[in-house]
N, C-alpha and C positions, 0 to 999 in steps of 0.2 A: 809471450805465451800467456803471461796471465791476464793483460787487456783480452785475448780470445776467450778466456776460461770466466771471467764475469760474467758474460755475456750467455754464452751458455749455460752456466747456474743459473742463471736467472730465468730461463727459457724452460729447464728442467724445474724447477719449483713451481713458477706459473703452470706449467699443465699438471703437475701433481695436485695442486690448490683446487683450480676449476673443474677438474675432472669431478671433484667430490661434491661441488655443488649443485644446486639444480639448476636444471635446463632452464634457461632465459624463456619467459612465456609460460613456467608451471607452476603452477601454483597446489600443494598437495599431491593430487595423483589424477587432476583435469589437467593435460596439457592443450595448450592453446593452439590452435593453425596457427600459421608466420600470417598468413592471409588477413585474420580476426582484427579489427579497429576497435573494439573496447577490450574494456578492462576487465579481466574475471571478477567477480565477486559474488561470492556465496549467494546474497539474496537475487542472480541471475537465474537462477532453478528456484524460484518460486510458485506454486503452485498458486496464481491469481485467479481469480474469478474470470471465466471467461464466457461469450454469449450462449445460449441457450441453444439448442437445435432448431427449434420452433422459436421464434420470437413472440417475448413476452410482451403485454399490455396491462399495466393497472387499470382496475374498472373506470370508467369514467372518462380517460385519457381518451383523446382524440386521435386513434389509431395514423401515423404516418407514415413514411417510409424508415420512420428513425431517425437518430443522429451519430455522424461520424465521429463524434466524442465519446459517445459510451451505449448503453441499453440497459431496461430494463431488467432486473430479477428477483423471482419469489413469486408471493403468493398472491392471489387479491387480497385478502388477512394483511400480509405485511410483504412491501416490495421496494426496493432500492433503487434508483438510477445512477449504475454504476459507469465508471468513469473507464476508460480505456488504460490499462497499464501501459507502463510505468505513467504514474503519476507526480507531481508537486510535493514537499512537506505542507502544505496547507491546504485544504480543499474543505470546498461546500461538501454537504451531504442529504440529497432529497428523498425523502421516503413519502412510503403512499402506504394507506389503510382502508380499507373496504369501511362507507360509512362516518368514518372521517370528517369533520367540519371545521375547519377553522375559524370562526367567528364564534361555535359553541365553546372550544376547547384551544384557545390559541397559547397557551402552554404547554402545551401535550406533557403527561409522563412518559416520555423515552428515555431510555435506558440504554446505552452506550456503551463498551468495552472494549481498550483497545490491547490487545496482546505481538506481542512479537513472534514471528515462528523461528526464524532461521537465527538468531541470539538471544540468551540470554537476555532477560530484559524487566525491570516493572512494568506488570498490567495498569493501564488505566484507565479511569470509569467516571462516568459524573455523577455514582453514588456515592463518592467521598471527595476529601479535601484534595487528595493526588490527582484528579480528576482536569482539574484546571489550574493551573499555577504558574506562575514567572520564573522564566531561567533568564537572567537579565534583562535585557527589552523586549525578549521576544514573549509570547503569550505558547505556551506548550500545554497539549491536551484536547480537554472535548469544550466545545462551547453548546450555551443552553440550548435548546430545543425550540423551535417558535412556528406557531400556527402559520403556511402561507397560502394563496390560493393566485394561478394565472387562471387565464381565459383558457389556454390550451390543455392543463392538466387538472383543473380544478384545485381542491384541499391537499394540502400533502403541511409536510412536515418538511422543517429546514433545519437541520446544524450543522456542526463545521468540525472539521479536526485538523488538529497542527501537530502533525508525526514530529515525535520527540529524535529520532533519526532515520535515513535512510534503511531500506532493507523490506522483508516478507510483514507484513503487518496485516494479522486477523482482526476486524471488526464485528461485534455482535450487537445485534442491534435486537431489542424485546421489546414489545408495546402489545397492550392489551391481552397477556397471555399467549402472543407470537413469540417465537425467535426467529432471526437470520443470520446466517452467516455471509460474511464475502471473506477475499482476499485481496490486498494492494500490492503491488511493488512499487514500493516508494524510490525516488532517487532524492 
């Protein structure tokens, strides 16, 4: 009799345990299809930058069909060649500015901020020391700003950012009394 009776205590406690926990796939109060092959995580409702209705062109650019990496966005003043989400932790960053010369100005003052949306997080900027700095080998933050100019796009501006983690990440970019905003999801 009590070989049968282990057996079922222990059936009776297992469903009283599991019942209280969550659904396998939920995460909060998003449950997931059975169907779904990734992983929930909050920075997946990110509100990133996405193409324009009209497709944009920086002045000067050699109007194409585009590229299957990213598009243009903004203003002639100031405009970005945004990358397609989700993105890398490290990525180039090419800007364009109406007027713009790389050979007059091939250190541009740009102005860079990087903020987090979907966690808590420090902002960082390449107007202070936070800005660029070492987390062991790796280089985390913004790198400088450098004049460049192709045959295809002419002048623009080059620099780089290495997301300190994955997730929703706002970039503000200002030069010459412009701002822009985008947004990344970073993986």
């Amino acid at each position: 009799m009590a070989s049968r009776l282990v057996p079922a205590m222990c059936a009776i406690l297992c469903a009283c345990v599991f019942t209280t926990l969550p659904v396998l796939g939920q995460v909060g109060r998003r449950p997931l299809s059975v169907a779904s092959t990734a992983f929930y995580h909050p920075a997946s409702e990110c509100a990133f930058t996405k193409p324009p209705a009209t497709p944009f062109f920086p002045t000067g650019l050699k109007k194409t069909s585009g590229s299957n990496d990213g598009f243009y966005f903004g203003t002639p003043k100031l405009s970005v060649f945004v990358l397609n989400s989700p993105i890398g932790r490290g990525e180039k960053i090419a800007i364009f500015s109406d007027g713009y010369n790389w050979k007059a100005d091939p250190q541009p003052d740009l102005s860079l901020n990087l903020k987090r949306l979907d966690k808590p997080a420090p902002e960082l900027n390449n107007a202070d020391s936070r800005g660029f700095y070492a987390d062991g080998a790796q280089i985390l933050g913004i790198f400088p700003a450098n004049g460049s100019y192709s045959p295809e796009t002419g002048s623009f501006i080059m620099s780089g950012v290495n997301f300190p983690s994955a997730g929703c990440w706002e970039i503000t970019a200002k030069f010459k009394g412009e701002a822009l905003k985008i947004v990344y999801l970073v993986h």
